[in-house]
C-alpha positions as CSV (number, residue, x, y, z in Angstrom):
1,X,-13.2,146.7,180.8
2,X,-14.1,149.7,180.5
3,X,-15.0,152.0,177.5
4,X,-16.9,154.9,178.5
5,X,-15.5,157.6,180.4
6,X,-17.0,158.2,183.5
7,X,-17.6,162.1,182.5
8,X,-19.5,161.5,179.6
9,X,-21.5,158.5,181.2
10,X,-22.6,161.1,183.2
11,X,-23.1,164.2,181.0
12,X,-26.8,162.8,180.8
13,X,-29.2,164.7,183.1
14,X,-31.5,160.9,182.6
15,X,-28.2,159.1,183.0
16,X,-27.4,160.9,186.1
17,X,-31.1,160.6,187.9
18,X,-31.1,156.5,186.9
19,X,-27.9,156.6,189.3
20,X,-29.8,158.6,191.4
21,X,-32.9,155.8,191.6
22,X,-30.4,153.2,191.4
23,X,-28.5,154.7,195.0
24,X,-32.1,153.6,196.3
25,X,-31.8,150.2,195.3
26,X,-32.0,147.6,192.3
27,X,-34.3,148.0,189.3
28,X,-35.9,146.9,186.1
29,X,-35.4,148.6,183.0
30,X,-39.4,149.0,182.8
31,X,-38.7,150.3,186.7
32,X,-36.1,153.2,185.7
33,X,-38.1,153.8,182.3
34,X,-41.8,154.8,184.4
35,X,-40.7,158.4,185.2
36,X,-39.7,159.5,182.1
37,X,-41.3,159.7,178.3
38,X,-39.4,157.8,177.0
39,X,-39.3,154.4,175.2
40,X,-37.7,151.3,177.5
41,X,-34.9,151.0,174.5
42,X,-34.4,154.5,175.2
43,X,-33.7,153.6,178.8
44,X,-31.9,150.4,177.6
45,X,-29.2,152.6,175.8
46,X,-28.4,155.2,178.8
47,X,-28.3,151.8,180.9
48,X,-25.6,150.8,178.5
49,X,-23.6,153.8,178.5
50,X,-23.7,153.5,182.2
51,X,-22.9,150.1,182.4
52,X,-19.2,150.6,179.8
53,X,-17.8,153.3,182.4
54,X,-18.5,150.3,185.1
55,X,-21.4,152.9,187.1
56,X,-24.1,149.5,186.9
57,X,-24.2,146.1,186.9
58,X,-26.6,144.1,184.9
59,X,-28.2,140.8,186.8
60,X,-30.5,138.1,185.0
61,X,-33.5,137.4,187.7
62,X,-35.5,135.1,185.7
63,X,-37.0,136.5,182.8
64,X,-36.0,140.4,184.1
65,X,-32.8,142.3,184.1
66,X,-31.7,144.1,187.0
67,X,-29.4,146.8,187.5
68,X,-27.6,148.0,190.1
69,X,-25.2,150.7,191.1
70,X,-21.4,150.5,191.5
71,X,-20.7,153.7,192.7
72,X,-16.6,153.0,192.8
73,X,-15.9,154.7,189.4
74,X,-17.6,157.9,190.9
75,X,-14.6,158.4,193.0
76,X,-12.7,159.8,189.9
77,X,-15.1,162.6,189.7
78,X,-15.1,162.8,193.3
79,X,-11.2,163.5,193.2
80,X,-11.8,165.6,190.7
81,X,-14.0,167.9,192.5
82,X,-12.1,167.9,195.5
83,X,-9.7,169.7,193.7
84,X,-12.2,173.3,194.0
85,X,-12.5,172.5,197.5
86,X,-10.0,175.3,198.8
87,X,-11.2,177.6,195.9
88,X,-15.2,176.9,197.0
89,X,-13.9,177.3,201.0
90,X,-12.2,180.6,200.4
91,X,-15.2,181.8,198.2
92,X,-17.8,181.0,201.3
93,X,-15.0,182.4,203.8
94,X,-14.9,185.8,201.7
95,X,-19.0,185.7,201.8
96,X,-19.1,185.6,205.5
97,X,-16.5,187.9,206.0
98,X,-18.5,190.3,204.0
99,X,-21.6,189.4,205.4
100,X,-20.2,190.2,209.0
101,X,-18.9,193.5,208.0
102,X,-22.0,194.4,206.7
103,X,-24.6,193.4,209.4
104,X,-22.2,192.1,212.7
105,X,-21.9,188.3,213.7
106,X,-24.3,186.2,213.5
């Protein structure tokens, strides 16, 4: 089940760029924890917030935890977004409009 909203899980800038190594494949905490100054606990508790909203999965492999992404829950900030699609589109359509009056086509 889940307890941590998606949103906040990623509010993070770390918690967002351990998604970001994770879309590369699986890792250790000690793995996500080398590009940052921080202690592996530290790393241990964004991993945890991550892992309540259901964005990674925790796997024993011997002695080591490994986490990967499940980038499924991600879809609710995806249909979220889409929602500024039209309002983004027009934006960029008004731009090259401009753009073309100004200097001719392209």
């Amino acid at each position: 089940m889940m307890s941590t909203d998606v949103f906040q899980a990623i509010a993070h800038p770390v918690r967002r760029q351990i998604l970001d190594a994770l879309a590369g494949g699986d890792a250790t905490v000690t793995d996500l924890a080398a590009p940052y100054e921080m202690s592996r606990p530290a790393v241990s508790q964004h991993l945890r917030v991550l892992r309540e909203a259901g964005l990674v999965h925790e796997q024993r492999r011997g002695r080591h935890r490994v986490y990967q992404i499940d980038p499924q829950p991600l879809a609710e900030v995806r249909d979220w977004l889409s929602r500024y699609d039209s309002y983004w589109q027009a934006r960029l359509d008004a731009l090259g409009r401009f753009l073309e009056d100004r200097h001719g086509p392209a």
